[in-house]
N, C-alpha and C positions, 0 to 999 in steps of 0.2 A: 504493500500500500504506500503512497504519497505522505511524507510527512509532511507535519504542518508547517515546519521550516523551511518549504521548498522553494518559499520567494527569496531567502536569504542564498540560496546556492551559486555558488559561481556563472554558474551556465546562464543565467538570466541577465548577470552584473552590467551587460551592456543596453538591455535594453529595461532595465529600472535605469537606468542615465535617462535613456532616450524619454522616458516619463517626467523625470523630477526637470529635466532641459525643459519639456513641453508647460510647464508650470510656470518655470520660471520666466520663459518670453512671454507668454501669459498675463504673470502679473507686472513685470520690468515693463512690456508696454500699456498699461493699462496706467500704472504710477506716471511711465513717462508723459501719457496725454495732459496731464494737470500739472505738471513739474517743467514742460518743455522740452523735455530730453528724451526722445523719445528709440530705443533700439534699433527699431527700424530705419532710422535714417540713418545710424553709423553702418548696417548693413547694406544699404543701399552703395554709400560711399568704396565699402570696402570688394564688392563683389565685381570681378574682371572684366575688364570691358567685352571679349570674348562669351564670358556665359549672358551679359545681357543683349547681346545680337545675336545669338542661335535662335535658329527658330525654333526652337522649343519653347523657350520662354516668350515666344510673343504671343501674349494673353495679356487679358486688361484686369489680371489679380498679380496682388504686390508680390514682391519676391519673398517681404516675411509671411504671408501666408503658405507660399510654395512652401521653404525650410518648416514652416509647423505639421503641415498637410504631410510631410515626410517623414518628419520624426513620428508621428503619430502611425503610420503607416509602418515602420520599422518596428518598432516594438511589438505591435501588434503580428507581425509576419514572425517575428522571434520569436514569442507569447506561442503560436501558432504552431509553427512547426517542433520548438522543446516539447510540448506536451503530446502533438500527435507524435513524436518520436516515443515517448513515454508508455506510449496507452500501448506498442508493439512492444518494447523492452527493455519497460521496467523501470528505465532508468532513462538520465538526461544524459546526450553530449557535449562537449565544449562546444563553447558559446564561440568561438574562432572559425569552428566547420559550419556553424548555425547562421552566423553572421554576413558570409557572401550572397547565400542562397535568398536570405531574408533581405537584406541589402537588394537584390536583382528584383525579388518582389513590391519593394516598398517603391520601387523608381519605377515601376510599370507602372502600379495603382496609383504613384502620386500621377503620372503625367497622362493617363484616363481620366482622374478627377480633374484635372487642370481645363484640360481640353475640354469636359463636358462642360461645367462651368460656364468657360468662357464664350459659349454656344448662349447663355440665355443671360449671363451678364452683361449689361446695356455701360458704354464708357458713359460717366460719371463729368467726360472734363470733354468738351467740343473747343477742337481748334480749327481757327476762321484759316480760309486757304490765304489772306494775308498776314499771318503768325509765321506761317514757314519760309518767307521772303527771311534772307539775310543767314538760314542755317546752311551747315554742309552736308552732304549728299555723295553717292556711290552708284555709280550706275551698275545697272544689272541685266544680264543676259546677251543684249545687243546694243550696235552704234546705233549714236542719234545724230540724223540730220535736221537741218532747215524744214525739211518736209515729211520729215519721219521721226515721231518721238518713239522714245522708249521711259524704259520702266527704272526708276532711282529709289533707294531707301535712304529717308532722311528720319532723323531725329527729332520730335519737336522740344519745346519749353519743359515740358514734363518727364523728358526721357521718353515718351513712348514713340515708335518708330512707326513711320507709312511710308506707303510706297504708292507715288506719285508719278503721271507721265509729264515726261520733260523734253523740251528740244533745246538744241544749241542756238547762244547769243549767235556764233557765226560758227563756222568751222564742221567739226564733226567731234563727237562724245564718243570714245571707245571705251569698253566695257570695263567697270574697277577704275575706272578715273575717278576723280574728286572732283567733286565739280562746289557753288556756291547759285542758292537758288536767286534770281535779281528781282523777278517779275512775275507776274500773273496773265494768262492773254488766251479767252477762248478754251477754260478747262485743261489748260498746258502750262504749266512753270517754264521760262527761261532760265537755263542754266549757263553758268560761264566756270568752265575747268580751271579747276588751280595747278598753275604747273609750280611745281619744289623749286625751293630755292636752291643753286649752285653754291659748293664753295669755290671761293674767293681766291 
């Protein structure tokens, strides 16, 4: 039989963190609302410009609710699988064998709930197409001429990223250039390419 000690056992020790963590962003951002200091914006700060232009993360839910939706998910996949190992035999395995498998679980189910989610959450913050005049930009997929736009992913005010068709001030846009949006004209941004500065 299970003893009653079994929440104390090794095997579980990572994902009682992953619990006592979920509390604590919990209440740290709950105090931070009324305090001004709020976790999630040091998270914000801190998380690589790479993880927030994957497209995985482009969903209009913050990033601290992703990391919550995750730890909670992990624990839960750990919780899950020690005990169905149990109820076969007898006993728990190290929590080091439990934790990849539970880990690959917690990353599938968090990024299904993300995605459903953002299926019926409505964004919260409207930006006017003259807000994105003056950000930078990345073309994607193909050139753009005078009489052929293409498709760019810009940034706006708030971090969140769209993708906008754009034509060139003059010239031509090749793909992964940098461009800087000028203008608005007929549901098409004017883009003007930055070319890098030279050393001297």
């Amino acid at each position: 039989m299970m003893s009653r000690d079994w929440l104390l056992q090794s095997a579980f020790m990572p994902f009682h963190l992953c619990v006592v963590a979920i509390f604590i962003l919990i209440i740290t951002e709950t105090l931070g609302i009324y305090i001004g200091h709020r976790p999630s914006n040091l998270i914000r700060k801190i998380i690589p410009l790479w993880i927030k232009d994957s497209p995985i993360f482009r969903v209009k839910i913050s990033r601290y609710f992703v990391l919550l939706f995750f730890l909670i998910n992990l624990s839960f996949a750990g919780y899950f699988i020690q005990l169905i190992f149990f109820a076969f035999k007898q006993h728990f395995i190290n929590s080091g064998v439990v934790f990849i498998p539970a880990f690959m679980l917690a990353w599938f189910f968090t990024l299904f709930m993300l995605h459903c989610l953002d299926q019926v959450i409505k964004p919260n913050q409207k930006v006017d197409q003259t807000e994105l005049i003056g950000r930078f930009g990345i073309i994607l997929y193909r050139s753009a001429r005078p009489d052929a736009s293409t498709e760019a992913s810009v940034r706006d005010q708030f971090g969140q990223l769209h993708r906008v068709q754009v034509v060139p001030e003059f010239g031509e846009l090749e793909p992964n250039s940098q461009v800087i949006l000028i203008d608005y004209h007929e549901h098409c941004y004017i883009a003007h390419r930055i070319t890098p500065l030279r050393d001297v």
